[in-house]
KEDRENDO-257486 format. One line per field, with one value per residue (C-alpha): x, y, z; residue number from 1; residue in three letters. Coordinates in steps of 0.25 Angstrom, whole numbers, plus 5000, padded with zeros to 4 digits. Example, Ala and Ser with C-alpha at 12.3 -4.5 7.8 and 13.67 -1.06 7.14 Angstrom:
c1: c(5049 5055)
c2: c(4982 4996)
c3: c(5031 5029)
seq: c(1 2)
type: c(ALA SER)
end
This chain:
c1: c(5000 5011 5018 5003 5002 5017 5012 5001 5010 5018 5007 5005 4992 4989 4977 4984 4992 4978 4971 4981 4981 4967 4967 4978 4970 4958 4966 4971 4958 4954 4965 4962 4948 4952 4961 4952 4940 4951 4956 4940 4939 4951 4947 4933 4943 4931 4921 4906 4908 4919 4912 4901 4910 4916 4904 4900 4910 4910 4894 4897 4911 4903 4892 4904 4908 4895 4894 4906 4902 4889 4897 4906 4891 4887 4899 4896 4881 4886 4897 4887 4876 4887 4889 4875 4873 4884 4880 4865 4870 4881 4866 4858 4869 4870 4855 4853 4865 4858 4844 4849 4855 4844 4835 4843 4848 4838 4848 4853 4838 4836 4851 4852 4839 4847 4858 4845 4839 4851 4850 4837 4841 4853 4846 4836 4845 4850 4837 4835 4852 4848 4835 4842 4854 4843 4838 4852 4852 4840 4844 4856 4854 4842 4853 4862 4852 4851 4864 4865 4855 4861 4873 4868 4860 4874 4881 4886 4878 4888 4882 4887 4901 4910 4916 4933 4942 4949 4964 4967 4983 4985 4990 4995 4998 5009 5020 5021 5032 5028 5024 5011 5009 4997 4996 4982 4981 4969 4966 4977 4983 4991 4985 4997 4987 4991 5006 5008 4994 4987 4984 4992 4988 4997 4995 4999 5004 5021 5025 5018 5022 5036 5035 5025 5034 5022 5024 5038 5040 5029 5037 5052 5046 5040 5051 5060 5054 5056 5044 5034 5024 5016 5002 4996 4980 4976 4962 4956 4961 4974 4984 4990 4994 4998 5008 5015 5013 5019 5030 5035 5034 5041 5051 5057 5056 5056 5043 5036 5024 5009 4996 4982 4970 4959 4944 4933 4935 4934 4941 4953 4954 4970 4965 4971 4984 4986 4997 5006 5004 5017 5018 5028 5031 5023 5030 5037 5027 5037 5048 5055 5051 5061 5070 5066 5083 5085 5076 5085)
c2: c(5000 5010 5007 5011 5024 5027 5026 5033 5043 5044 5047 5060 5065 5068 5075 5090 5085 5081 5094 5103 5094 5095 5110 5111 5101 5110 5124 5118 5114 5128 5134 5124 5129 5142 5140 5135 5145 5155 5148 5144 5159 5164 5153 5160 5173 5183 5189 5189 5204 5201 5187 5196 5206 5195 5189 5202 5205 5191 5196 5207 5205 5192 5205 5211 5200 5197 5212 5211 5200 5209 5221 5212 5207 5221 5227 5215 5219 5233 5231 5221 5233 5241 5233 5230 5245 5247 5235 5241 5254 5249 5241 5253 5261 5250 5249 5264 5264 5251 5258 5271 5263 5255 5264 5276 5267 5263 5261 5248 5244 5245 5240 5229 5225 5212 5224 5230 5219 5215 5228 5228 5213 5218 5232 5219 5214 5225 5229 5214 5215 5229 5224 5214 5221 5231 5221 5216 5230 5230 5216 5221 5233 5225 5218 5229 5234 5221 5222 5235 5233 5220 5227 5238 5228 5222 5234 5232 5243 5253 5247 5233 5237 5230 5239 5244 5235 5249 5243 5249 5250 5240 5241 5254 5260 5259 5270 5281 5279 5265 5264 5254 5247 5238 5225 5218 5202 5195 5182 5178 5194 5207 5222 5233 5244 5257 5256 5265 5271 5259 5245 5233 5216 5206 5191 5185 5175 5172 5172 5184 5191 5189 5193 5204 5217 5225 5220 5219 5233 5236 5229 5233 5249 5245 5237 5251 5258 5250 5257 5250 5239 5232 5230 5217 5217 5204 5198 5186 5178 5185 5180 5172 5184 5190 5180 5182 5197 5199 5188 5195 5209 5204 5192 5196 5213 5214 5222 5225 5218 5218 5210 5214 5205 5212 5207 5208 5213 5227 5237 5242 5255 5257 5274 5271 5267 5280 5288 5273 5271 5269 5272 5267 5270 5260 5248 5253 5242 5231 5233 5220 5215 5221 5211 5214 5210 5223 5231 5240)
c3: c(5000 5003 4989 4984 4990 4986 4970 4972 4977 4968 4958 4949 4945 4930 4932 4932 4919 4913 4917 4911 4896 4897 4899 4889 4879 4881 4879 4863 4860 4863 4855 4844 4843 4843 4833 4823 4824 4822 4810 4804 4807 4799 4788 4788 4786 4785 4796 4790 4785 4775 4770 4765 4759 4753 4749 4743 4734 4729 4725 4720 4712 4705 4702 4697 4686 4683 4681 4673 4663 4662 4656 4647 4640 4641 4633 4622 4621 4619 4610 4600 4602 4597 4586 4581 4581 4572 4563 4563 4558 4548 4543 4543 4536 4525 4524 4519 4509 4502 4504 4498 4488 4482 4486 4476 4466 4455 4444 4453 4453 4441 4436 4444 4453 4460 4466 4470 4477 4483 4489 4496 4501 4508 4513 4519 4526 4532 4538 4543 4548 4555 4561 4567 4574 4579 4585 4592 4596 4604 4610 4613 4620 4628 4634 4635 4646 4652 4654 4661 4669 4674 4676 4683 4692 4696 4702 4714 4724 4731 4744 4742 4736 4743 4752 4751 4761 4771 4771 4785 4792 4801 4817 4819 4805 4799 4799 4790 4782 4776 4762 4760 4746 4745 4738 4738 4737 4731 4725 4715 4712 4720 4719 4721 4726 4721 4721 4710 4709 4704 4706 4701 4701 4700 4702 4715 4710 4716 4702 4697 4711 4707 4693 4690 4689 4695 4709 4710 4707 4718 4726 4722 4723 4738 4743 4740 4753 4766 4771 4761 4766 4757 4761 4756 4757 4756 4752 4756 4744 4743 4752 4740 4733 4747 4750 4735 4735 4747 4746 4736 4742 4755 4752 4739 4741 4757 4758 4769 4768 4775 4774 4774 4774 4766 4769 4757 4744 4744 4739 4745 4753 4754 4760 4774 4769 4759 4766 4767 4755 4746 4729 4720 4706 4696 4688 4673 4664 4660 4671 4674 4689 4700 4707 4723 4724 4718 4726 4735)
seq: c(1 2 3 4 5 6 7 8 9 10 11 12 13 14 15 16 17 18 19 20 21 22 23 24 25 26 27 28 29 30 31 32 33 34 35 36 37 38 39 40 41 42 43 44 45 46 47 48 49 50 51 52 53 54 55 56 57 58 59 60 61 62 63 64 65 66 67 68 69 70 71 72 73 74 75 76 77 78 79 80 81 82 83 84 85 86 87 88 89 90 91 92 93 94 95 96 97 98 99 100 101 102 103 104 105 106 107 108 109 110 111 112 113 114 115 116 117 118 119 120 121 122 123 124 125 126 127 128 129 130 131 132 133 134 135 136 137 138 139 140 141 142 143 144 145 146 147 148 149 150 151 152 153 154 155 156 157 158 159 160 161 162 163 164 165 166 167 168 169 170 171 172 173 174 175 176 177 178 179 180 181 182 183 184 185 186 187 188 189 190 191 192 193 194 195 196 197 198 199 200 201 202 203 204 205 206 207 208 209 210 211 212 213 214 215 216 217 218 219 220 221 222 223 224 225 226 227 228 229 230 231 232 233 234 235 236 237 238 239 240 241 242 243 244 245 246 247 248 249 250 251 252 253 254 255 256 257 258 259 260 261 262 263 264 265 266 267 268 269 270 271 272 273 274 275 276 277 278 279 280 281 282 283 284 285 286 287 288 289 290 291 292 293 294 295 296)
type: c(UNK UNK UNK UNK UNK UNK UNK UNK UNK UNK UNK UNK UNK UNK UNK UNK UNK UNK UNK UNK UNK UNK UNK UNK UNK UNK UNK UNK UNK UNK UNK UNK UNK UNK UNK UNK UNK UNK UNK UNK UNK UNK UNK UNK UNK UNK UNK UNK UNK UNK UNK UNK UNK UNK UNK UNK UNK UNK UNK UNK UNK UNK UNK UNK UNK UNK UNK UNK UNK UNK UNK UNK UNK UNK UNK UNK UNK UNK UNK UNK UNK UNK UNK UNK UNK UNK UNK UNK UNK UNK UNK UNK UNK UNK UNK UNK UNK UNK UNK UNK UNK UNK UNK UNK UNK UNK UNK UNK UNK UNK UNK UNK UNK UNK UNK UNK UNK UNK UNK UNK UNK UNK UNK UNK UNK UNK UNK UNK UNK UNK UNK UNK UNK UNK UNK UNK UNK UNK UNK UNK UNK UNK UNK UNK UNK UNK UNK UNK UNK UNK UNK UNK UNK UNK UNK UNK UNK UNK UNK UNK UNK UNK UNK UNK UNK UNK UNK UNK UNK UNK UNK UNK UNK UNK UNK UNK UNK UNK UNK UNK UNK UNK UNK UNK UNK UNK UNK UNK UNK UNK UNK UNK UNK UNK UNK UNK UNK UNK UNK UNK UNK UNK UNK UNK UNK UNK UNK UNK UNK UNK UNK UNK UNK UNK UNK UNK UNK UNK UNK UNK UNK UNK UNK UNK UNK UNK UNK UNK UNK UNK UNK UNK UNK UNK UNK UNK UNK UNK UNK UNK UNK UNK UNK UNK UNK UNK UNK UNK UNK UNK UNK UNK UNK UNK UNK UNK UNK UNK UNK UNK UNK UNK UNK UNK UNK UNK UNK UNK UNK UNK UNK UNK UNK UNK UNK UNK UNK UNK UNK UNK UNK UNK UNK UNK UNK UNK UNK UNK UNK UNK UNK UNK UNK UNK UNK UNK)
end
């Protein structure tokens, strides 16, 4: 019996140890549960205001393309009303010559009564040709003003434009002295905005990155001030583009680079950014890409 009691003596409770993994179990589970409503809600990516915006431009930009195909059939319709008149009146122009003609010339008549006859079956013919392209004429202009109407029963209302993305400076500012240039990404193609006082798209492709001499001398003239950031607003479906664009602007020039994720698909409103905002000198058409190697 004292050998007994000696072993129980000498035994250690596991109860603490299983207390603790069971409070340790239950806090990963919580993180693990945590974790994945945060990643299903970044995969959702958009709160319920921007899935409408979205849903509405997707609306309205197929109105647009439908509208589009509308104005294509419409230029056809006016371009063949132009024509018909134009053949109506070369018709009716004929049609008086031979009238005037048979009608004045009684020695043919007389001379040669199969010329004469030929005549009035030709002047015939005219009248049935011109009673028939007047007759186009009126088709076609009855769909020219279907056209229109459909057309104008398709404008987007001002009140259901979508409305323009405010691009706001991010923390603190930024200071003073830096230069801002801003590149936009969307599916498949880079935006310079403004650089040089206009717009200019590229592909985003690596291979086209690398080689279109547009970008690279945006970049060769940017990389020249140490000052200059490169602002890259990305849209939902351009972080593709973002990752050559700014690759290249980064690894291969050194520039200063940033990120902006833009929601909807409004247009751009750059206002706030105006006195960062840096100029360069636009590319000479058919200059050879710059080398980044040779940029001081």
């Amino acid at each position: 019996m004292a050998q007994r009691r000696a072993s129980s003596e000498n035994e250690v409770s596991l109860f603490p140890f299983l207390s603790i993994l069971a409070c340790l179990i239950g806090a990963l589970v919580l993180i693990i549960v945590v974790l994945v409503v945060a990643q299903a809600g970044k995969a959702e990516g958009r709160t319920a205001e921007e899935i409408r915006m979205a849903q509405d431009y997707q609306r309205m930009q197929k109105e647009i393309e439908e509208r589009k195909e509308l104005d294509l059939i419409l230029k056809e319709k006016l371009a063949e009303l132009e024509k018909l008149q134009e053949e109506v009146k070369e018709k009716e122009q004929r049609y008086i010559k031979l009238r005037k003609l048979l009608d004045s010339s009684k020695e043919i008549k007389e001379q040669n009564l199969l010329i004469s006859q030929q005549l009035q079956k030709e002047l015939d013919s005219l009248l049935v040709e011109i009673d028939g392209l007047k007759k186009q004429q009126t088709e076609s202009k009855t769909e020219i003003e279907k056209l229109l109407a459909e057309i104008k029963a398709r404008q987007v209302p001002e009140d259901k434009k979508v409305p323009p993305v405010v691009v706001q400076p991010s923390g603190s500012g930024m200071a003073e002295s830096t230069r801002v240039y801003f590149v936009e990404c969307s599916a498949g193609a880079l935006k310079i905005l403004g650089a040089w006082g206009e717009d200019y798209r590229l592909g985003a492709t690596a291979e086209i990155v690398v080689a279109d001499a547009a970008y690279n001398h945006f970049l060769f003239e940017v990389a020249k001030d140490k000052n200059s950031l490169i602002l890259f607003l990305i849209r939902d479906d351009g972080q593709g583009p973002f990752n050559n664009g700014a690759g290249r602007a980064s690894n291969d020039y050194k520039i200063r680079v940033g990120k902006l994720p833009i929601p909807g698909r409004g247009q751009l409103d750059l206002a706030l950014f105006d006195k960062y905002r840096g100029k360069i000198d636009p590319p000479v058409p058919g200059a050879p890409v710059p080398e980044p190697a040779a940029n001081p």
